[in-house]
Biotite code that builds the C-alpha atoms (Angstrom):
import biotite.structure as struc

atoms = struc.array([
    struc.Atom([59.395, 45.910, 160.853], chain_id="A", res_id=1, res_name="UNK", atom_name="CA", element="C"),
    struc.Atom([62.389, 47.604, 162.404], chain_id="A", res_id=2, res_name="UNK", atom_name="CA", element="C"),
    struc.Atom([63.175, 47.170, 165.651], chain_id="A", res_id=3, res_name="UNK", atom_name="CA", element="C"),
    struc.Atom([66.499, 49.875, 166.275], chain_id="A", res_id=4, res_name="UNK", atom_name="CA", element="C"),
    struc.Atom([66.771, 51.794, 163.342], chain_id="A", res_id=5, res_name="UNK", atom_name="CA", element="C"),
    struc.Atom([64.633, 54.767, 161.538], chain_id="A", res_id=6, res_name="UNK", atom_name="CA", element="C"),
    struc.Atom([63.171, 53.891, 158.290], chain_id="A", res_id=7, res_name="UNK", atom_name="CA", element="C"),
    struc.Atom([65.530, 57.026, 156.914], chain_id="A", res_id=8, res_name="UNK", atom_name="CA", element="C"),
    struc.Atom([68.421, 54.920, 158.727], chain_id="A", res_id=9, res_name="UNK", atom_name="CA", element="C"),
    struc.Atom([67.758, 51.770, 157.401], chain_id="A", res_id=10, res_name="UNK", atom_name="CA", element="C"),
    struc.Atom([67.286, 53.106, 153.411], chain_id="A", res_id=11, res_name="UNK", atom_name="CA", element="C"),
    struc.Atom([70.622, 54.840, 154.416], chain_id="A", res_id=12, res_name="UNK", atom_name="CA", element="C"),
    struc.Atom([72.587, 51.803, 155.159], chain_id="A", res_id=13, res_name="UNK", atom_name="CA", element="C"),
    struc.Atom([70.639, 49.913, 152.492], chain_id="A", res_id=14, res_name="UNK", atom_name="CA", element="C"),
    struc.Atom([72.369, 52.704, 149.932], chain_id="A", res_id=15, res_name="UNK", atom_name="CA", element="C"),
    struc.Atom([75.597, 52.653, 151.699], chain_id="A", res_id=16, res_name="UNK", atom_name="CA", element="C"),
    struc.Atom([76.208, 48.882, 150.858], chain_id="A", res_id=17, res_name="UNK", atom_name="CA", element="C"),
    struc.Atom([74.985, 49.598, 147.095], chain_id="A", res_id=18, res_name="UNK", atom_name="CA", element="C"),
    struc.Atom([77.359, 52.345, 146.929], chain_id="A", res_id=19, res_name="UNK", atom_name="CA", element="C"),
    struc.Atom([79.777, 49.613, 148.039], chain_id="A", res_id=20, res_name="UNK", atom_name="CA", element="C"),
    struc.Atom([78.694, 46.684, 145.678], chain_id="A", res_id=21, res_name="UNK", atom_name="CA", element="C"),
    struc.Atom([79.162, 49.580, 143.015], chain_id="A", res_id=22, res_name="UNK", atom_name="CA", element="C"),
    struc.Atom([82.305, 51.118, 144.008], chain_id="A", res_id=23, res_name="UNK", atom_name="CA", element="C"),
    struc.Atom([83.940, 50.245, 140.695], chain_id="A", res_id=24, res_name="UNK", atom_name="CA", element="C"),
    struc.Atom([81.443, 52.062, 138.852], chain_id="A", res_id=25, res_name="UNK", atom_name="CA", element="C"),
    struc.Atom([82.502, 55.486, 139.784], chain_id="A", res_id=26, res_name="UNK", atom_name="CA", element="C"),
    struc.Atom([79.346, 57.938, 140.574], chain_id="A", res_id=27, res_name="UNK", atom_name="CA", element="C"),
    struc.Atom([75.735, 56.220, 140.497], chain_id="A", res_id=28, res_name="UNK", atom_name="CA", element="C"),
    struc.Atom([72.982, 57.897, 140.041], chain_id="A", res_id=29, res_name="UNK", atom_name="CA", element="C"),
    struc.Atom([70.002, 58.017, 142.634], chain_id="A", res_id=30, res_name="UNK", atom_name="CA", element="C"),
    struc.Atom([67.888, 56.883, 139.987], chain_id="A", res_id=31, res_name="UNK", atom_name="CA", element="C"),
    struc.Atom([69.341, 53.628, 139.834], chain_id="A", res_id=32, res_name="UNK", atom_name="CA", element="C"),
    struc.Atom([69.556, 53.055, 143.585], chain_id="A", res_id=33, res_name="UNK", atom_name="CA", element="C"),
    struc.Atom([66.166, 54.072, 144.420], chain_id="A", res_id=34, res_name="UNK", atom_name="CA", element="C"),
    struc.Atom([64.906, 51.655, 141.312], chain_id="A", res_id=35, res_name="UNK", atom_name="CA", element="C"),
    struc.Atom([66.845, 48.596, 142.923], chain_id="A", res_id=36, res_name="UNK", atom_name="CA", element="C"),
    struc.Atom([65.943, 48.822, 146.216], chain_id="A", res_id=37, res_name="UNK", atom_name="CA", element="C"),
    struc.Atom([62.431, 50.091, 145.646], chain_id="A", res_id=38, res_name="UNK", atom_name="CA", element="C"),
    struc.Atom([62.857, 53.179, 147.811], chain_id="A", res_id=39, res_name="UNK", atom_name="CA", element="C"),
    struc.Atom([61.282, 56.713, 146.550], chain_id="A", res_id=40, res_name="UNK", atom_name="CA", element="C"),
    struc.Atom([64.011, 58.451, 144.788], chain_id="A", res_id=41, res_name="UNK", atom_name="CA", element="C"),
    struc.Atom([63.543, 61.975, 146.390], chain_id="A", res_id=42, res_name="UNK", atom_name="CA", element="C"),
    struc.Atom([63.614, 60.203, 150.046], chain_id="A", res_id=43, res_name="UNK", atom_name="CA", element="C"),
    struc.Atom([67.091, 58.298, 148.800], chain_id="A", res_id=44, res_name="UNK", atom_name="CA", element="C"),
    struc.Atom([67.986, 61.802, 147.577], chain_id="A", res_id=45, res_name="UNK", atom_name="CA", element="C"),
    struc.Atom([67.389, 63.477, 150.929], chain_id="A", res_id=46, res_name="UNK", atom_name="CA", element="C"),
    struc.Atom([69.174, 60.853, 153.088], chain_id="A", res_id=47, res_name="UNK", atom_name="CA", element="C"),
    struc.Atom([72.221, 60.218, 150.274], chain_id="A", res_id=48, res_name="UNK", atom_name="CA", element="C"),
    struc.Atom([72.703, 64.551, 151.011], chain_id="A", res_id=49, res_name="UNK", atom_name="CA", element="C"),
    struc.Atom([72.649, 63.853, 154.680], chain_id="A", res_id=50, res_name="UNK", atom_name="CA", element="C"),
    struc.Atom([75.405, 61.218, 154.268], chain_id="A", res_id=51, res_name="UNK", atom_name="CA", element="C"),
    struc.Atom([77.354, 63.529, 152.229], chain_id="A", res_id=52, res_name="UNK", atom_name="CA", element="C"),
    struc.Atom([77.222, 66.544, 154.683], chain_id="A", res_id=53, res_name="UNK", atom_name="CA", element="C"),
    struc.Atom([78.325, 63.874, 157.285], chain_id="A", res_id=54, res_name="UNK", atom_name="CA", element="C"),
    struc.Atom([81.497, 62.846, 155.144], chain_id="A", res_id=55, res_name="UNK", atom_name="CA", element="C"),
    struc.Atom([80.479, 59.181, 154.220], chain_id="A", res_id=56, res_name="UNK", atom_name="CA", element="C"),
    struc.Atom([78.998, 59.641, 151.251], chain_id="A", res_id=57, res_name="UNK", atom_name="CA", element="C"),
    struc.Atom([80.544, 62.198, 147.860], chain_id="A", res_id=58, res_name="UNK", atom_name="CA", element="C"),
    struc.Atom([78.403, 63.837, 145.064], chain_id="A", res_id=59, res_name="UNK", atom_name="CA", element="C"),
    struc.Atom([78.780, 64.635, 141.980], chain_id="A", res_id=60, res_name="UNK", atom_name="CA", element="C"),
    struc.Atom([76.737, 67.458, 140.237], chain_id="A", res_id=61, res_name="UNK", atom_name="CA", element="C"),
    struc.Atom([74.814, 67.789, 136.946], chain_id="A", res_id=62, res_name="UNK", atom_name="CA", element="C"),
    struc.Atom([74.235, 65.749, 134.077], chain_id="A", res_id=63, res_name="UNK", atom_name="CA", element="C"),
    struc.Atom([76.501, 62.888, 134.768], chain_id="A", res_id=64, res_name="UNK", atom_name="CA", element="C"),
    struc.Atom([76.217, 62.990, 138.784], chain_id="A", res_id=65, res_name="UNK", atom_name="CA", element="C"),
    struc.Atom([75.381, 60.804, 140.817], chain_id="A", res_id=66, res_name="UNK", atom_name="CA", element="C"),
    struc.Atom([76.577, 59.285, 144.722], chain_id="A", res_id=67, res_name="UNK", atom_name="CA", element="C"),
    struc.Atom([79.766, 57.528, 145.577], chain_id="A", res_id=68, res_name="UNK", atom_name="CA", element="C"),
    struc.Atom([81.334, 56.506, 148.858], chain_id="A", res_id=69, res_name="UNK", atom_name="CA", element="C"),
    struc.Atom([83.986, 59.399, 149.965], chain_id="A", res_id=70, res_name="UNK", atom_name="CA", element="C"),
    struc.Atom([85.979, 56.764, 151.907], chain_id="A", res_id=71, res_name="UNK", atom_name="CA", element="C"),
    struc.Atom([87.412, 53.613, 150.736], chain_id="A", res_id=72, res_name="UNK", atom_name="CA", element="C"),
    struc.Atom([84.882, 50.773, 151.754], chain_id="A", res_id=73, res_name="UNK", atom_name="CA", element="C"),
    struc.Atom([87.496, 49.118, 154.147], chain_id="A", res_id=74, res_name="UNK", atom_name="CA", element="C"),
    struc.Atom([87.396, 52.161, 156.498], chain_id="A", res_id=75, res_name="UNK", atom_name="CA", element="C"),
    struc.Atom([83.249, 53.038, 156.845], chain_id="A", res_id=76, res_name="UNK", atom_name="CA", element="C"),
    struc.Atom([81.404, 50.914, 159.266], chain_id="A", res_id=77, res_name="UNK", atom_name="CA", element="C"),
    struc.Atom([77.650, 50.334, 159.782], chain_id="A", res_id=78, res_name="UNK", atom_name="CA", element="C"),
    struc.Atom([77.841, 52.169, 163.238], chain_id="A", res_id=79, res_name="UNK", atom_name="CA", element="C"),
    struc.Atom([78.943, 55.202, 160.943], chain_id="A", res_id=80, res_name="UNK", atom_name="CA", element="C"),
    struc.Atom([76.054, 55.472, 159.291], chain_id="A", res_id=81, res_name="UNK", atom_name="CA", element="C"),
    struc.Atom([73.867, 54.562, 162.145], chain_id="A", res_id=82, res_name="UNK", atom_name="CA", element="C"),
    struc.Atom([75.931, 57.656, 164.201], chain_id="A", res_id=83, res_name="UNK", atom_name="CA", element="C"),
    struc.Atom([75.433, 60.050, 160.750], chain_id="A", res_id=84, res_name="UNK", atom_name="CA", element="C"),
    struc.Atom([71.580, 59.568, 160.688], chain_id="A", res_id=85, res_name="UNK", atom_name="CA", element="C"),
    struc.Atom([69.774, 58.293, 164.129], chain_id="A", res_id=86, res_name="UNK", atom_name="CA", element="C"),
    struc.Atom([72.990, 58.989, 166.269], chain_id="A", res_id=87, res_name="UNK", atom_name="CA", element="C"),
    struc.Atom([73.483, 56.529, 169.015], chain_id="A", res_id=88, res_name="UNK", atom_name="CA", element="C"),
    struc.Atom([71.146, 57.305, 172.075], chain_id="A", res_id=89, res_name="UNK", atom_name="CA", element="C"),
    struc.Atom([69.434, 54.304, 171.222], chain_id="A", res_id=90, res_name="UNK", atom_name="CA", element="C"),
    struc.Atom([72.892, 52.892, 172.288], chain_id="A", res_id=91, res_name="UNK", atom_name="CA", element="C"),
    struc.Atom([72.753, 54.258, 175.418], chain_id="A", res_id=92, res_name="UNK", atom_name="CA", element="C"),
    struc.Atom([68.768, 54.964, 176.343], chain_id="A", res_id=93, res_name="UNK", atom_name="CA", element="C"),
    struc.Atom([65.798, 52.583, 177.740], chain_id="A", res_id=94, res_name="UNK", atom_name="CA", element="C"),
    struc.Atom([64.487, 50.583, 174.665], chain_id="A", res_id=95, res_name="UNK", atom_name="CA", element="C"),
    struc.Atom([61.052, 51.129, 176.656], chain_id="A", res_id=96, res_name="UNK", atom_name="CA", element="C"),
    struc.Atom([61.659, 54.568, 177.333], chain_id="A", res_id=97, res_name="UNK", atom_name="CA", element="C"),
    struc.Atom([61.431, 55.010, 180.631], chain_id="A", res_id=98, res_name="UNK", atom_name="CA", element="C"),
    struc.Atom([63.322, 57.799, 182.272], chain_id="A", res_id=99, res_name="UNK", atom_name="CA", element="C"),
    struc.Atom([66.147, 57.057, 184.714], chain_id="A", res_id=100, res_name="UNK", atom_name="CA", element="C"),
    struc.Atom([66.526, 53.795, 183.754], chain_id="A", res_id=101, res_name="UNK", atom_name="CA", element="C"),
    struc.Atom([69.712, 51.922, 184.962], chain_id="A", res_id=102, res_name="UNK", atom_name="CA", element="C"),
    struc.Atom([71.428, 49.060, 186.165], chain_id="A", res_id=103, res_name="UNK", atom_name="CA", element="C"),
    struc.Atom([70.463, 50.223, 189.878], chain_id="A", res_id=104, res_name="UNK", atom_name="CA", element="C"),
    struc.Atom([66.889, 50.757, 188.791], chain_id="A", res_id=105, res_name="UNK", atom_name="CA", element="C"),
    struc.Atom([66.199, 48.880, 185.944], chain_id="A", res_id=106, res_name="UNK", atom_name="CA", element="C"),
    struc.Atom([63.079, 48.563, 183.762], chain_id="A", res_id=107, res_name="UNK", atom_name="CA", element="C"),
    struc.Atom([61.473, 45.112, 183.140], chain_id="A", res_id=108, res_name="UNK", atom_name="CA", element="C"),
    struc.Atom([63.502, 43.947, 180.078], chain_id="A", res_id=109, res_name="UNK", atom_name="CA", element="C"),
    struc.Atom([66.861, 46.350, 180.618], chain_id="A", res_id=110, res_name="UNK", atom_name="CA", element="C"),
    struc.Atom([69.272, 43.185, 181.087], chain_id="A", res_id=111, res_name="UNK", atom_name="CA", element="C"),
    struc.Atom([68.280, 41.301, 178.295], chain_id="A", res_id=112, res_name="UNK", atom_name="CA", element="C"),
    struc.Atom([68.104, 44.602, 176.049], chain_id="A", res_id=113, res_name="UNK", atom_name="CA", element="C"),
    struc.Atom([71.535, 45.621, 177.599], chain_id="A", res_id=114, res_name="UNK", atom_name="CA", element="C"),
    struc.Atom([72.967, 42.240, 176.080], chain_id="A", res_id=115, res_name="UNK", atom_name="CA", element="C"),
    struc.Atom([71.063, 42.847, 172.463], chain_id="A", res_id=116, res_name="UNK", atom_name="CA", element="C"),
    struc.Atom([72.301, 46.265, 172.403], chain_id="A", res_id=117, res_name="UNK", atom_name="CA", element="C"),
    struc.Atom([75.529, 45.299, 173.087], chain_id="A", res_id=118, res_name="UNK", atom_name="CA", element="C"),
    struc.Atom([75.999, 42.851, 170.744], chain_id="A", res_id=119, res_name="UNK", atom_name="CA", element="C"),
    struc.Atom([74.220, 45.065, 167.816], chain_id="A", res_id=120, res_name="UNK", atom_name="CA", element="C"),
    struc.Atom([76.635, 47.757, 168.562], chain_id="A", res_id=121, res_name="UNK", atom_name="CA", element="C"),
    struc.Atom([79.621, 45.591, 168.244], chain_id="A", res_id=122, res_name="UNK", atom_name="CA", element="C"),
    struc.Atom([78.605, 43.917, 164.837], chain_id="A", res_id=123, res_name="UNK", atom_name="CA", element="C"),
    struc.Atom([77.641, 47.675, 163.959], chain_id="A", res_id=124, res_name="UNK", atom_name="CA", element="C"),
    struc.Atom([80.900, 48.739, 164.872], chain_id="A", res_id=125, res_name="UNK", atom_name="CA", element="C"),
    struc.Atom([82.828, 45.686, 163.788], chain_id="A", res_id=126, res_name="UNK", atom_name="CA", element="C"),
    struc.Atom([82.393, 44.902, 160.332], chain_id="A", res_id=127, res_name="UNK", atom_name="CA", element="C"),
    struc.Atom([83.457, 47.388, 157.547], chain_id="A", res_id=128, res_name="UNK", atom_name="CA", element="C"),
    struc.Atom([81.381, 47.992, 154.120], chain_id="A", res_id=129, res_name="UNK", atom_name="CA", element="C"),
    struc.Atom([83.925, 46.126, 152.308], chain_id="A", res_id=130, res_name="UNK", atom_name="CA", element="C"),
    struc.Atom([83.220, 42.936, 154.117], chain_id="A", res_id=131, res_name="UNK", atom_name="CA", element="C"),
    struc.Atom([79.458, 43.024, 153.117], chain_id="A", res_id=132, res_name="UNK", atom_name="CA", element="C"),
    struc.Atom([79.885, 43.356, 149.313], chain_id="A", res_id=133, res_name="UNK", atom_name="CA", element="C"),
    struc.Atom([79.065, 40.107, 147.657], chain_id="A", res_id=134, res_name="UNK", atom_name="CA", element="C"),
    struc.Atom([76.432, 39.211, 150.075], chain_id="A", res_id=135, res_name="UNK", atom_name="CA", element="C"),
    struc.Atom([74.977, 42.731, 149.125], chain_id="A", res_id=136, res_name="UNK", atom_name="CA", element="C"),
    struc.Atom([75.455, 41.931, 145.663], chain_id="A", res_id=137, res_name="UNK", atom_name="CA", element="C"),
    struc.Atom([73.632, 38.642, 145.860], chain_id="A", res_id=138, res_name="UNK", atom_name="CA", element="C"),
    struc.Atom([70.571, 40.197, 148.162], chain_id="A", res_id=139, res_name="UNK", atom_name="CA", element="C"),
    struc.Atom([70.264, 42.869, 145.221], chain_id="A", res_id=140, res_name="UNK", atom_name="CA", element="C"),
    struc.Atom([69.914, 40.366, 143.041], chain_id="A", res_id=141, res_name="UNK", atom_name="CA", element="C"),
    struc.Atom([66.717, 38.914, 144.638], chain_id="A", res_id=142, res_name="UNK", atom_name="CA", element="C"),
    struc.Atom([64.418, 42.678, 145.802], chain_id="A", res_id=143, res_name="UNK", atom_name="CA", element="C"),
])
């Protein structure tokens, strides 16, 4: 169940840290990823484009194609693929969607959301892809 994140956004990141684990490899085909993390390959497709229009994410055309990261692992963060697919109102809006919600006129559950929110963004924003590759590696290992 997610809780913040888009289904599409959560696949996303899911391929991100592949792409990561598999940085060595040069291109990888979305075959391959949507196989290992048991995602249909034409939604993988769709969001793997999205990435790459964003900048995160490079392609590589016909018969030998496939996805790679277009940055160096070191520099992409988790918030960057968050921002690329969901963007970050969720950051900034009422996690129970009411409408002029703020710290003057809270909702029921705003301070204790305020303090999750803050603390996802931060680990979001944080930790880089390059930090999450063996632990990616390993949770591969196991779907």
């Amino acid at each position: 169940m997610t809780v913040i994140f888009s289904k599409k956004c959560e696949y996303g990141m899911q391929a991100v840290l592949y792409l990561a684990a598999h940085q060595t490899e040069g291109v990888t085909r979305v075959d391959d990823i949507a196989a290992t993390l048991k995602v249909p390959k034409e939604f993988v497709s769709k969001i793997l484009q999205s990435l790459t229009a964003s900048g995160i994410v490079a392609s590589k055309k016909g018969k030998f194609g496939g996805f790679a990261l277009a940055k160096d692992p070191s520099v992409i963060r988790l918030i960057d693929v968050v921002a690329a697919i969901d963007g970050l109102e969720m950051f900034d809006s009422c996690v129970l969607g009411f409408p002029n919600c703020t710290p003057d006129t809270p909702c029921p559950v705003h301070d204790t959301w305020g303090e999750l929110r803050t603390l996802a963004y931060n680990m979001l924003t944080e930790e880089t892809l390059d930090k999450f590759k063996q632990k990616t590696i390993n949770k591969i290992k196991t779907i």
